[in-house]
N, C-alpha and C positions, 0 to 999 in steps of 0.2 A: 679830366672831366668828371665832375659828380654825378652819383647816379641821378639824382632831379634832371641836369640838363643832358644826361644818353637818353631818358627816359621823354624826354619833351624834343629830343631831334627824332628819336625814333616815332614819336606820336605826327610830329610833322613829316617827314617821308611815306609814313605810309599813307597819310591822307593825298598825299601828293601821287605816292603812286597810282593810288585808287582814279584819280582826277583824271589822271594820262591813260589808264588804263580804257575808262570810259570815252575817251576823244579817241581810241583807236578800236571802241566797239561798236557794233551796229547802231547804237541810239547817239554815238556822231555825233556833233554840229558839222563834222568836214562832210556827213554824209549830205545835207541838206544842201539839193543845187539848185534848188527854183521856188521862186513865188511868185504867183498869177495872181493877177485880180480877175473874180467872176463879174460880169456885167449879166445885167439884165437878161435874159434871152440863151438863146445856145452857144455853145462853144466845143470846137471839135480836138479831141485831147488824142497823141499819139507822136512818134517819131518822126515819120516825115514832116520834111519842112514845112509843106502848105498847111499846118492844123494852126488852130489859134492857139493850143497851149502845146509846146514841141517838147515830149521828151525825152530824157539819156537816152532811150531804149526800151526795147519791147516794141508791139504788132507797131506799124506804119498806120494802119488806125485803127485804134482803140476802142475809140467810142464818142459818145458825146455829153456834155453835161449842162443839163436846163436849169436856170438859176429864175423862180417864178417869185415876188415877192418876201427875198431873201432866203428860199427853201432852194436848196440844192440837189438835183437830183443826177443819177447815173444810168445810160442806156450803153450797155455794151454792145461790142462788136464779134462776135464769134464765137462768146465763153472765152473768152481768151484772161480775163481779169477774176481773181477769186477774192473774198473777204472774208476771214475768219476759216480760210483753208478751203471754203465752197465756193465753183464760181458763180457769178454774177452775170444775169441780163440786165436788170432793173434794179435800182437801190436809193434809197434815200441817201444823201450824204450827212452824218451825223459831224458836225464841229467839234473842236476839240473845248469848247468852251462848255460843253454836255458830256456826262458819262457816256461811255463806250463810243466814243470816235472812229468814222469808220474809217479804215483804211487799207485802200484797196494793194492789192500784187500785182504784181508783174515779173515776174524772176527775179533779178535785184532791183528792181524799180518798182519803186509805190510811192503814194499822195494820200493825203485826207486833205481836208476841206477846216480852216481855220480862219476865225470871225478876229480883226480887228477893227476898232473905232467904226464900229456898226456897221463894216463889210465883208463880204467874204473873201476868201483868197485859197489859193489851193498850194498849198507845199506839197514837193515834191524832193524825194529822197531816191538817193543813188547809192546803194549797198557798196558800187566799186568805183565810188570817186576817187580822183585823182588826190587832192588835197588829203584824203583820208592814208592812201597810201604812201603821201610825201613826206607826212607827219613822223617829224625826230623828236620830237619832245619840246618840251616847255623851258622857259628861262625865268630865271629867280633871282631878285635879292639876297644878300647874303644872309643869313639865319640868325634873327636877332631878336633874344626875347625882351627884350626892353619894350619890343612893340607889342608885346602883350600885354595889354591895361584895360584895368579896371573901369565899368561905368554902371551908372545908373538909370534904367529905365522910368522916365518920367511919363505921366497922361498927356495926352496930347491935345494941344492948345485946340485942334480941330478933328473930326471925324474923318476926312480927305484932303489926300493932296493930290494935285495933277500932276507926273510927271511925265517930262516931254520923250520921245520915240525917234529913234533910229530912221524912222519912216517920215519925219516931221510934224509928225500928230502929236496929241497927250492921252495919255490913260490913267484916267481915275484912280487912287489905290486909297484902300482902308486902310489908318494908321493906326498902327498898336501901341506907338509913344513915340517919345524923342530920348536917345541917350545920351547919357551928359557924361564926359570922360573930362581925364587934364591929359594932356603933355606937357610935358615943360611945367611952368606956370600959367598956361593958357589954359582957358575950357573952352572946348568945344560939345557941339551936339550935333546928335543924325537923326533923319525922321528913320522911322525902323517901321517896316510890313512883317507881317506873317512868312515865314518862309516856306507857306503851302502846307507843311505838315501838321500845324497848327500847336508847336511847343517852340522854336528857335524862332530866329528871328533873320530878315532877311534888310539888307543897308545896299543902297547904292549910292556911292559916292565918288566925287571927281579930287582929285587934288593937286602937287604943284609939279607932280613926275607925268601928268598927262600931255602925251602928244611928244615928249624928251625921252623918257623911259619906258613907260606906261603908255596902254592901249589911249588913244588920245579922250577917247567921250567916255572915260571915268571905268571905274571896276566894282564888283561887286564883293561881299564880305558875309557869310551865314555866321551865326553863333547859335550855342545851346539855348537852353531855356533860361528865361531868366529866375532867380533865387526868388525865394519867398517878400525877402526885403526888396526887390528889386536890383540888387545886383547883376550886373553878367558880364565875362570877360569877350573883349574885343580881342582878336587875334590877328594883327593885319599882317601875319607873314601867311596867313590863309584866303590873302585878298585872292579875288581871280577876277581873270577878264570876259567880260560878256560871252555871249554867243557871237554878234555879231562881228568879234574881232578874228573869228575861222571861216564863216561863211555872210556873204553879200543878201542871202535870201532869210537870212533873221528879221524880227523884228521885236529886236531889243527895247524895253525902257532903260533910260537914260538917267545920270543925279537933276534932282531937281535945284535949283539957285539955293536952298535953304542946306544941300548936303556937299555943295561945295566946301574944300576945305582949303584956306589959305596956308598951310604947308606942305612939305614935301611927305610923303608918307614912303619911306625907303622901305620896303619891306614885301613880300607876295609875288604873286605876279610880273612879268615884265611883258613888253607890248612881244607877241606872235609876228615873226620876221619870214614864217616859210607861206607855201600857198595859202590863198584862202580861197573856199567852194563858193561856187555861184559865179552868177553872170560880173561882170569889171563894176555895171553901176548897177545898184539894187531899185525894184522899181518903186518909185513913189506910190503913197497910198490916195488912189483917185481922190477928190476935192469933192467935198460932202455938198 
């Protein structure tokens, strides 16, 4: 082996360790075991059965939470629940869709309060989920830089695209381009988002190992920044699988029909065969 290719399996291992490291740390996706829809009105939050949102653990009741023209608010039960290390009688509930989201304690059980397609919903994390402690590690393709290729970042034909949700819905995204790669003698393109950090570039796309090898509703793919000319290398032995292929109470976006890709992409990720958190069906997102 030449030092180029110890030097690019060692650059991929440890990104990979990093990946697994974080799917075995507290920030999880197996930690994530519930998602509630807030409805209008009150809603009684806590462990025993009889509450409208039931959960892992902590006081039998907790509290209550008023959802008044899409404002979420919190009335605890005893001081029993703290935010930001202090406890809590009354609280706004701040979205994660706003700086500093709030998110309340419970020993290893906590929730904040997260807006999609114009609703609320309340996640809830479980510090000693089971999935999180069943978790052996991830499964891989074999290590092949062929599948590292070159593309070019083009303007995009449009300012948005919809893509569709885990949940059934679509979520609007800002596009930053389209990448136009080859394999083979084929070209292809991906629409490409922001990957939040505001220098890489974030791709969702499905292709022909979905549902056979691969997580069935497609994987996702970060890259660097791209070059001044528009250059950026795709690395799809860095593909990964959603969130929602570890936990039921995700709510993943999805490839949209323009990032489908008609071949097999051998390479990343392979579909997650051990537990996954959350309830068997994940709940749909009420009807607008």
């Amino acid at each position: 082996m030449t030092t180029a290719a110890e030097a690019y399996l060692a650059e991929i291992e440890a990104e990979r360790s990093r990946r697994e490291a974080r799917l075995r740390g507290d920030a999880s996706w197996f930690n994530v075991v519930g998602l509630h829809w807030l409805r209008e009105g009150t809603s009684t939050v806590g462990s025993a059965a009889s509450n409208d949102i039931v959960l892992p653990g902590g006081p039998s009741h907790a509290g209550v939470i008023e959802v008044r023209d899409g404002i979420a608010t919190l009335d605890a039960h005893g001081g029993t629940l703290t935010v930001d290390g202090r406890k809590v009688d009354h609280r706004l509930l701040v979205p994660d869709t706003e700086p500093d989201t709030t998110e309340v304690v419970l020993g290893q059980v906590r929730f904040h309060a997260i807006l999609r397609a114009g609703r609320l919903a309340l996640r809830v994390v479980d510090l000693d989920s089971a999935a999180r402690r069943a978790f052996a590690g991830l499964d891989y393709f074999a290590l092949d830089p062929a599948w590292r290729i070159a593309g070019w970042l083009e303007p995009p034909t449009s300012s948005d695209l919809d893509f569709p949700t885990i949940l059934g819905t679509h979520q609007q995204e800002r596009l930053v381009g389209t990448v136009r790669f080859e394999i083979g003698a084929q070209s292809k393109r991906l629409a490409a988002i922001s990957d939040g950090d505001g220098e890489g570039l974030f791709l969702i796309f499905g292709d022909g190992t979905n549902g056979i090898d691969t997580y069935s509703s497609g994987r996702y793919l970060y890259t660097g920044s791209p070059a001044a000319n528009g250059t950026v290398a795709l690395d799809f032995n860095l593909a990964i699988n959603p969130p929602c292929a570890f936990t039921h109470a995700a709510t993943c976006s999805l490839p949209p029909t323009a990032n489908q890709l008609a071949i097999r992409v051998t390479a990343g990720e392979k579909a997650y065969s051990g537990p996954v958190a959350g309830p068997p069906e994940p709940p749909a997102a009420p009807a607008a």
